[in-house]
C-alpha positions in Angstrom: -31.5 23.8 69.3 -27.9 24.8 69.1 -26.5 25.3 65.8 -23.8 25.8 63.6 -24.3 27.9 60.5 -21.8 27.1 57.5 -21.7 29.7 55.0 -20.7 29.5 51.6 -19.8 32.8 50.0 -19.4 32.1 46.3 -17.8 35.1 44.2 -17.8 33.9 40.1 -15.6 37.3 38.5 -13.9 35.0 36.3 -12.9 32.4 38.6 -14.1 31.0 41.4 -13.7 31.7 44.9 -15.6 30.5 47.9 -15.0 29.2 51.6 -16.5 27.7 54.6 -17.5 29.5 57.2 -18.3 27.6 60.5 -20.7 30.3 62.7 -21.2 28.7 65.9 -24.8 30.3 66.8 -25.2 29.1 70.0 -28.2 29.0 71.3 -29.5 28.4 74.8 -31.6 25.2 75.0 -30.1 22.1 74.5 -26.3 23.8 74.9 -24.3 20.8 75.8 -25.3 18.5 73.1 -22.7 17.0 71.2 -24.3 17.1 67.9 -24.4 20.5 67.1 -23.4 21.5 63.5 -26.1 21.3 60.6 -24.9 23.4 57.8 -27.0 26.0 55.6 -25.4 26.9 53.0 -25.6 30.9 51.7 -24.5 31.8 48.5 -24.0 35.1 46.8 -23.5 35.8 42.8 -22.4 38.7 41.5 -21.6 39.8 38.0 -24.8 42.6 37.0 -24.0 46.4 36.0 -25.3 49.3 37.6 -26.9 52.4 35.9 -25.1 55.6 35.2 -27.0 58.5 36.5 -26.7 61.5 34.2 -26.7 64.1 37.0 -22.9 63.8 38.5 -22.8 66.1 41.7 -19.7 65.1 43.3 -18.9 67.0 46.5 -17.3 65.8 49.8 -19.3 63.8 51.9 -19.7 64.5 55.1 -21.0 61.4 57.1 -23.7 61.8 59.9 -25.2 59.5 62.5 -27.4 57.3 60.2 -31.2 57.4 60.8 -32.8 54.4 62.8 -33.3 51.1 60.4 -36.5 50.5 58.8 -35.7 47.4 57.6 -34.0 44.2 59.7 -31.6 41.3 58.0 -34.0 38.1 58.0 -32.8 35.7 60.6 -31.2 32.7 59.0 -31.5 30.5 61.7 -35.2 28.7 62.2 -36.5 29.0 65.7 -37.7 25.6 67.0 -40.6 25.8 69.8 -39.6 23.6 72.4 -41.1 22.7 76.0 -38.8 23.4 78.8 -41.2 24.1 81.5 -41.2 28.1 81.4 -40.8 28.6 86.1 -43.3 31.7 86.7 -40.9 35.0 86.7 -41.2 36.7 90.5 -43.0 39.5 91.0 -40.4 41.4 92.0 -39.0 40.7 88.0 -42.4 41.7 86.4 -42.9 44.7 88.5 -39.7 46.4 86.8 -40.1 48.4 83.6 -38.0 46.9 80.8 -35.7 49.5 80.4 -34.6 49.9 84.1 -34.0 45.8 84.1 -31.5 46.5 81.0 -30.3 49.9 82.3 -29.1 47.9 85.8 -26.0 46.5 85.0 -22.9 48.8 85.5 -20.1 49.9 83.5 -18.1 46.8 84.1 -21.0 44.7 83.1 -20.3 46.4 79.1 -24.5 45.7 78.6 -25.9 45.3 75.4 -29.3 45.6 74.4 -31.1 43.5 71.8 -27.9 41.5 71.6 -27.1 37.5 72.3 -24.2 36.6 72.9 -22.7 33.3 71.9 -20.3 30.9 74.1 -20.0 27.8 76.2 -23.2 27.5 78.4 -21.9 27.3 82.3 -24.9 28.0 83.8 -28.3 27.5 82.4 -30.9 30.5 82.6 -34.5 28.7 82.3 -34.0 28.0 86.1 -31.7 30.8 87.1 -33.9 34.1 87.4 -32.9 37.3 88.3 -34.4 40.7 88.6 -32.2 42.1 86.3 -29.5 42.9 84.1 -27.1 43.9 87.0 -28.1 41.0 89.2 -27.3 38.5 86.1 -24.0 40.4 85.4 -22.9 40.4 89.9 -24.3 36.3 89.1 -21.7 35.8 86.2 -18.8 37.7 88.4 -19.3 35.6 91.4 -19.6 32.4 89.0 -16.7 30.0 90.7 -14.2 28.7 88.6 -13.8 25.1 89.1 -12.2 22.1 87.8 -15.3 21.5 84.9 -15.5 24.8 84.1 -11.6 26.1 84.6 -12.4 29.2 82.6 -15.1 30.8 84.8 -17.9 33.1 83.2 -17.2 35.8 81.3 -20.5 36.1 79.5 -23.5 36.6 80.8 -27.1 36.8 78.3 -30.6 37.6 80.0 -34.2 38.1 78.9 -35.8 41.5 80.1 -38.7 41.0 77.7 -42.2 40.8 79.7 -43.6 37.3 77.3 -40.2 35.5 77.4 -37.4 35.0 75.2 -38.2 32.3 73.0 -37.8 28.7 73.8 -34.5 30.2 75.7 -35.9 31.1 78.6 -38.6 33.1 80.6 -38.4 36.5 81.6 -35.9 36.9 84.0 -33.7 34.6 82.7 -30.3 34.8 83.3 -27.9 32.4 81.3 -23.8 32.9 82.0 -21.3 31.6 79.4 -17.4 32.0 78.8 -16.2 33.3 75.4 -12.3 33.5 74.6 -12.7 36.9 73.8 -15.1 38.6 76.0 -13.7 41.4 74.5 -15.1 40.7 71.0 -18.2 38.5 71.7 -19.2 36.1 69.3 -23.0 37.7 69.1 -26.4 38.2 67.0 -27.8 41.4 67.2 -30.6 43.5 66.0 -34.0 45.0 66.2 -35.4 41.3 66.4 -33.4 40.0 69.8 -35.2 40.2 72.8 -32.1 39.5 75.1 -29.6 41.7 76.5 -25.9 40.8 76.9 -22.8 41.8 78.3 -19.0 40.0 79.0 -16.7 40.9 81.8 -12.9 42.3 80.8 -10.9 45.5 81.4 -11.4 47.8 79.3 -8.1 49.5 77.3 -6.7 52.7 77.7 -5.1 54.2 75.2 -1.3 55.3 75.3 -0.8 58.7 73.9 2.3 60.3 72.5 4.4 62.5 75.1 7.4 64.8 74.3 10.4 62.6 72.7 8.3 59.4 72.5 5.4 59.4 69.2 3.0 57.3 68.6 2.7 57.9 65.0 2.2 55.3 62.5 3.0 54.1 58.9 0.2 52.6 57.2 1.7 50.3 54.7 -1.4 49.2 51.5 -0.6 45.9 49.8 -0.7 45.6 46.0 -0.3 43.7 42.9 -1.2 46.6 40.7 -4.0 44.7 38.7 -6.8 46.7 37.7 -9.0 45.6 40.1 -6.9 46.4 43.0 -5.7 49.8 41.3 -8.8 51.6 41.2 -9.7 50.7 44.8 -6.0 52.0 46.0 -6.9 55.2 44.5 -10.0 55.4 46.2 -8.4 54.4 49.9 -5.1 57.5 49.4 -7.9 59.7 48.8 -9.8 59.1 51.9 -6.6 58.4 54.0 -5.2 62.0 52.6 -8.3 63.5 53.5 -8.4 62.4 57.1 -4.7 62.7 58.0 -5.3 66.4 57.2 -7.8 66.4 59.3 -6.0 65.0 62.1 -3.1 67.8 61.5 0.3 67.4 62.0 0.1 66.3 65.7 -2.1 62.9 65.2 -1.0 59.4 65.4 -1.3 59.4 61.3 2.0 59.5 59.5 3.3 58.1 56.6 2.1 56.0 53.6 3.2 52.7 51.3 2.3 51.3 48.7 3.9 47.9 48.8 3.2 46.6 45.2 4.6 43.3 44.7 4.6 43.4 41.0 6.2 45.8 37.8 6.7 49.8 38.1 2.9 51.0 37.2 1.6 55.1 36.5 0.2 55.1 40.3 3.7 55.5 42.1 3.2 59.0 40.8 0.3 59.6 43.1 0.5 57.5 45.6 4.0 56.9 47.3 5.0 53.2 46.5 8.0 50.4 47.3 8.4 48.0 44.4 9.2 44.5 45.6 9.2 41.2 44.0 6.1 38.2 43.8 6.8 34.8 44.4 8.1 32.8 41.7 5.1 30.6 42.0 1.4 31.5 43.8 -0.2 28.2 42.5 -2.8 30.9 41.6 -3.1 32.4 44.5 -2.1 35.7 44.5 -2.1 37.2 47.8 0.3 34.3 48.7 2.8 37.4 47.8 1.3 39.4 50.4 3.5 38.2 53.2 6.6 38.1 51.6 6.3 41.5 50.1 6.2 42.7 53.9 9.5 40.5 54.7 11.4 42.6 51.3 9.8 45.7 52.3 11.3 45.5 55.9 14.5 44.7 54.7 14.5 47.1 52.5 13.0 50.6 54.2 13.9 51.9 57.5 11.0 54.1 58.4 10.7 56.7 60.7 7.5 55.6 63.2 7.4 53.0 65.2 4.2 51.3 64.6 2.7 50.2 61.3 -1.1 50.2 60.3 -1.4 47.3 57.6 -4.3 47.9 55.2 -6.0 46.7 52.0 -7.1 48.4 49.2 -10.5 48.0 49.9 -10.1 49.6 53.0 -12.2 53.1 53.6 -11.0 55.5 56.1 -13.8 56.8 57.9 -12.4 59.7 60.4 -8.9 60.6 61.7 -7.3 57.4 63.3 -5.4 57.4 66.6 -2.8 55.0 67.4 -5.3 52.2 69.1 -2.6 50.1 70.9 -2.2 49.9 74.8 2.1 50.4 74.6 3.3 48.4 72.2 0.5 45.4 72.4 -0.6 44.7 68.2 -4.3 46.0 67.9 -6.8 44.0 65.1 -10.0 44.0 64.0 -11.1 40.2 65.0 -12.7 38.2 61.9 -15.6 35.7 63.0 -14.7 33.3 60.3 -10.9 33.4 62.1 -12.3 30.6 64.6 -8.9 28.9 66.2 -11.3 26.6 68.1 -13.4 24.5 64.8 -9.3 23.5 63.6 -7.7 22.5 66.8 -5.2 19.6 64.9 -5.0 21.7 62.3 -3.8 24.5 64.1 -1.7 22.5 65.9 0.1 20.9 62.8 1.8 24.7 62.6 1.9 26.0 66.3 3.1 23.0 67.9 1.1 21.3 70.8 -0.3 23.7 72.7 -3.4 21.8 73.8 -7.0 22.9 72.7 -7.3 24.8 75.4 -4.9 27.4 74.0 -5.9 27.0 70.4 -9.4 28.3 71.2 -7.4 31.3 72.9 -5.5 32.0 69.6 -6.3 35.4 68.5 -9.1 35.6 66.1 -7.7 37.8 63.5 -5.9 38.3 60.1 -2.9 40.4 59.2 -5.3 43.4 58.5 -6.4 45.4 59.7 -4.0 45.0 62.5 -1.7 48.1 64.1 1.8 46.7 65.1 4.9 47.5 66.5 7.6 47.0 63.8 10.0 45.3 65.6 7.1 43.0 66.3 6.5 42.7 62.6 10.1 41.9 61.3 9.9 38.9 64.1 6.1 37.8 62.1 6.7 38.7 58.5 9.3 35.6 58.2 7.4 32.9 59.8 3.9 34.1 58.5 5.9 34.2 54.9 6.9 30.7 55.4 3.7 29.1 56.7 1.8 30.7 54.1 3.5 28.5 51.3 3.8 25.4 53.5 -0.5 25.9 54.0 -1.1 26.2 50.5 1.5 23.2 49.3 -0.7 21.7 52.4 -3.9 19.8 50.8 -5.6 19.4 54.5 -4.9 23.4 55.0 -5.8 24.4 51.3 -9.2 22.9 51.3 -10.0 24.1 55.4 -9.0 27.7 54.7 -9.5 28.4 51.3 -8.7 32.0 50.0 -8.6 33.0 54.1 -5.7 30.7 54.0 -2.5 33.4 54.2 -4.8 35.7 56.6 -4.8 31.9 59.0 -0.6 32.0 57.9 -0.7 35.4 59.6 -2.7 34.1 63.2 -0.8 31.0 63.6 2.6 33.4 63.1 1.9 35.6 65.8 1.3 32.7 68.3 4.4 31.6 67.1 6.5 34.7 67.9 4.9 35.1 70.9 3.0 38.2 69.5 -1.0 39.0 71.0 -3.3 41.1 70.0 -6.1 43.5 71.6 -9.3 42.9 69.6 -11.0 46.3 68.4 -14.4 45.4 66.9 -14.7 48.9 65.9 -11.7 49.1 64.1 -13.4 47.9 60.9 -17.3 48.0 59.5 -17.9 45.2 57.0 -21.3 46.1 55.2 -23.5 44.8 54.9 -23.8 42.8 58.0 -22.8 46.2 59.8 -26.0 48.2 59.3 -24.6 51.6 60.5 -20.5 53.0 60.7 -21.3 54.1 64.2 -18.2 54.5 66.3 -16.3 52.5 63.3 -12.4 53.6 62.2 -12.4 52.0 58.6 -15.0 50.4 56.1 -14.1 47.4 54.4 -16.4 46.7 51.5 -15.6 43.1 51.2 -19.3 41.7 50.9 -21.7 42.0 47.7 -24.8 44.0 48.9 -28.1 42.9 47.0 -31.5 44.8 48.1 -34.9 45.1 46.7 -36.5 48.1 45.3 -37.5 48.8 48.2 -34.2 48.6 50.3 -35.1 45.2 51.7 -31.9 43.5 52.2 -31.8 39.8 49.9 -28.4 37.8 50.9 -27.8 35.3 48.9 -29.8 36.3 45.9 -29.8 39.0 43.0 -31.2 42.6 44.6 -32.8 45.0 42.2 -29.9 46.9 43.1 -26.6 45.7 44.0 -23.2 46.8 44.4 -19.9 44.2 44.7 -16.5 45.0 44.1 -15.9 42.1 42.2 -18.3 43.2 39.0 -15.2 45.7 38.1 -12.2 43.1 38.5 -11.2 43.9 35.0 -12.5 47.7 34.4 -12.8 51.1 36.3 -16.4 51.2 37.4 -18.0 54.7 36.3 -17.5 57.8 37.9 -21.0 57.3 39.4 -22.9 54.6 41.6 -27.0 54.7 41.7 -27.7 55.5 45.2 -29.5 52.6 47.1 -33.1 52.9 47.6 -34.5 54.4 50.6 -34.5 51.8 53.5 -31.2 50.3 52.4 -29.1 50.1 55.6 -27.3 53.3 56.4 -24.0 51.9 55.9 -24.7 51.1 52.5 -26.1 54.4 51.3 -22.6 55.6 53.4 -20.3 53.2 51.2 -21.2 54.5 47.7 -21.9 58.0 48.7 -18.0 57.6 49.7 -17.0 55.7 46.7 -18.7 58.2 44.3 -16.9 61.3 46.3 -13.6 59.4 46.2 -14.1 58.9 42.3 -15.3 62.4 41.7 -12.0 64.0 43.4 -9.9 61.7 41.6 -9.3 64.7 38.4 -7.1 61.2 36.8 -10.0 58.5 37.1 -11.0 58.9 33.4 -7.9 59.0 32.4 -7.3 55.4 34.1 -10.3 54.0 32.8 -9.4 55.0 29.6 -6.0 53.6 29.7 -6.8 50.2 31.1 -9.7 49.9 28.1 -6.9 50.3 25.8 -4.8 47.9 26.7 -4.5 46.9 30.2 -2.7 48.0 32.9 -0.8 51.5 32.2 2.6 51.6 33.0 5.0 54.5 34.9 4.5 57.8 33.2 1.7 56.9 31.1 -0.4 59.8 32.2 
């Protein structure tokens, strides 16, 4: 039964924060029915300490290809048996081993095992059988467009599992969908999906720097300078230090900012800052300053590259970043919970009338982490400045977008000035729903990670051991994070093996902590 999942992420660190996500899990059977969101509600709590291990190693970390899972994420969504009249697959199907059927589909096709991707059904799949991957991918290519179904396929899903694929199909069969973004497929994956996917789009090729024309970049970390966000700034210089060096002086990495939107603080004497000025009012939002910092700070710094990488503190730098736009086409990391489509008068409201149609092919993303050109940028910053304010003064807005809110300013900006983006999945792991870093540029340790003693993951409920960002909005955490139990997704066990050598390579973190425990935030040349 097609479903949508709403979850409720609900983060108490002395207030409250929590939004709606709409996940649109689409399913196979029963795709075109018009009834098609019931709501399960997630929610995560964390406040509990973690113990300080008395042997403090800290040495740089040097990340390897993770070892296969042992563990899976429990499925949230219930699978309901349902009669469809499974057709007999044809022999010429069942005769093929299941790794040739997956193995079939070309380059072009982008093939995916153990992956299901999401979209508008176009053509069902219990009836349409092929022989395999390929076939289903040549099916979805030839797929007419046509005055119902304007868009074409783009999408294509099919089962290359011997005993079927659920009540989604038999083996063999062969589903085709369109997604706005085949690019950056709406998708559930893991060890437990039978399917295999793909979508059809051109894939990017990178522009590289030539003699006289660089493709170096400024990446530019908002702040407010609050504890929280200090000690997690700290931790992203270190790593994006480390990797620039790396990359030596002829990568795409160039110059740093800290853009702290808030008073002088002892950190602009490690980390290179521009001091700008908060709104007068956030009606308690404080990120509302985010945008309009960027509008001061490119009024008031000329910089030398031409492209900008806009970051957040809790950003990890995982290996030596390239520039990842095609010419001077913005690059972002798309969010799922950034869905143009569920908010189409909404949208609207802001963009103007540009039908639903176009809203649902609005890009999916925030303003980081996004690279950009920086005349692109000044054009943004003003509108996604003004929207952000008008969203939050906005009741309808507030209460749809929550704490996301100046991240949708930033989306409905762009469309604005006329400014797309590429999507780059990769350009950002978000642990723990990303099990491995695998081929990722930057962690983002957004999400509170709870497992059991024995590294089962637990969403939505206290884990034996846990680690969230938020249980150190007020303190420095200590210079050393228990390691996850074994079994705990790679990623994880990646994440605070980084945090604890960013902290240990820090020679000022005590120093910080200490100051902050006497008093609160320490001020320029306290140190």
């Amino acid at each position: 039964m097609q479903k949508a999942i709403t979850v409720c992420l609900v983060f108490l660190a002395g207030f409250c924060l929590s939004f709606n996500v709409i996940r649109n899990l689409a399913q196979h059977r029963n795709a075109f029915e018009t009834n098609q969101e019931e709501p399960l509600a997630h929610s995560s709590f964390h406040s509990a300490s973690v113990k300080k291990h008395q042997d403090q190693n800290f040495k740089t970390v040097q990340y390897e290809h993770p070892e296969e899972l042992t563990e899976s994420v429990t499925n949230l969504e219930e699978q309901q048996e349902e009669d469809i009249g499974t057709p007999p697959a044809p022999d010429s199907v069942a005769e093929q081993p299941q790794d040739d059927l997956t193995k079939s589909a070309d380059a072009s096709c982008h093939a995916e095992a153990q992956a299901e991707y999401w979209g508008d059904v176009v053509k069902f799949g219990v009836n349409n059988i092929k022989k395999d991957a390929g076939e289903c991918c040549e099916d979805c290519k030839n797929f007419p467009v046509t005055a119902e179904n304007p868009d074409g396929c783009n999408t294509w899903v099919f089962c290359p599992a011997k005993e079927g694929c659920g009540g989604g199909g038999p083996f063999g069969a062969c589903w085709l969908k369109y997604q706005p973004h085949p690019e950056a497929p709406a998708v559930n994956r893991g060890k437990d999906i039978p399917w295999t996917s793909g979508s059809l789009f051109q894939d990017r090729e990178l522009t590289k720097s030539t003699p006289g024309k660089s493709r170096k970049f400024h990446t530019v970390m908002t702040t407010n300078g609050s504890v929280y966000v200090n000690w997690q700034s700290q931790i992203m210089y270190y790593f994006f230090k480390k990797f620039k060096a790396l990359q030596g002086p002829d990568g795409d990495m160039g110059g740093f900012t800290r853009l702290l939107h808030g008073e002088p603080d002892a950190l602009m004497d490690e980390i290179p800052t521009v001091v700008v000025e908060r709104l007068n009012k956030e009606y308690g939002f404080v990120v509302l300053s985010r945008p309009n910092a960027f509008v001061q700070w490119l009024n008031k710094v000329e910089i030398e590259e031409d492209y900008i990488l806009m970051a957040e503190p809790d950003h990890i730098i995982l290996r030596p970043i390239p520039n990842l736009m095609v010419g001077d086409k913005a690059a972002a990391f798309p969010f799922f919970y950034i869905a143009p489509k569920e908010f189409p008068d909404l949208i609207q409201k802001y963009v103007g009338p540009i039908g639903k149609r176009n809203v649902a092919k609005m890009d999916p993303v925030g303003n980081s982490p996004v690279m950009i050109h920086k005349n692109d940028l000044k054009k943004v910053a003003p509108t996604w400045a003004d929207l952000a304010v008008k969203m939050k003064t906005d009741p309808e807005a507030d209460k749809a977008w929550g704490w996301v809110l100046e991240m949708w300013a930033y989306t409905c900006a762009a469309q604005i000035e006329g400014v797309k983006h590429d999507l780059i999945p990769k350009l950002a792991a978000q642990p723990p729903w990303d099990q491995t870093l695998d081929g990722f540029y930057i962690l983002h340790y957004t999400y509170g990670n709870d497992f059991n003693e024995k590294g089962v993951f637990t969403p939505g409920k206290f884990g034996a051991w846990r680690f969230d960002k938020r249980s150190y909005m007020s303190r420095y955490p200590n210079k050393y994070f228990e390691l996850p139990p074994k079994g705990t997704f790679p990623s994880v066990r990646n994440l605070i093996e980084f945090m604890n050598e960013g902290m240990g390579n820090l020679t000022n973190w005590d120093d910080m902590a200490k100051a902050h425990r006497n008093g609160g935030r320490p001020r320029k040349n306290v140190l």
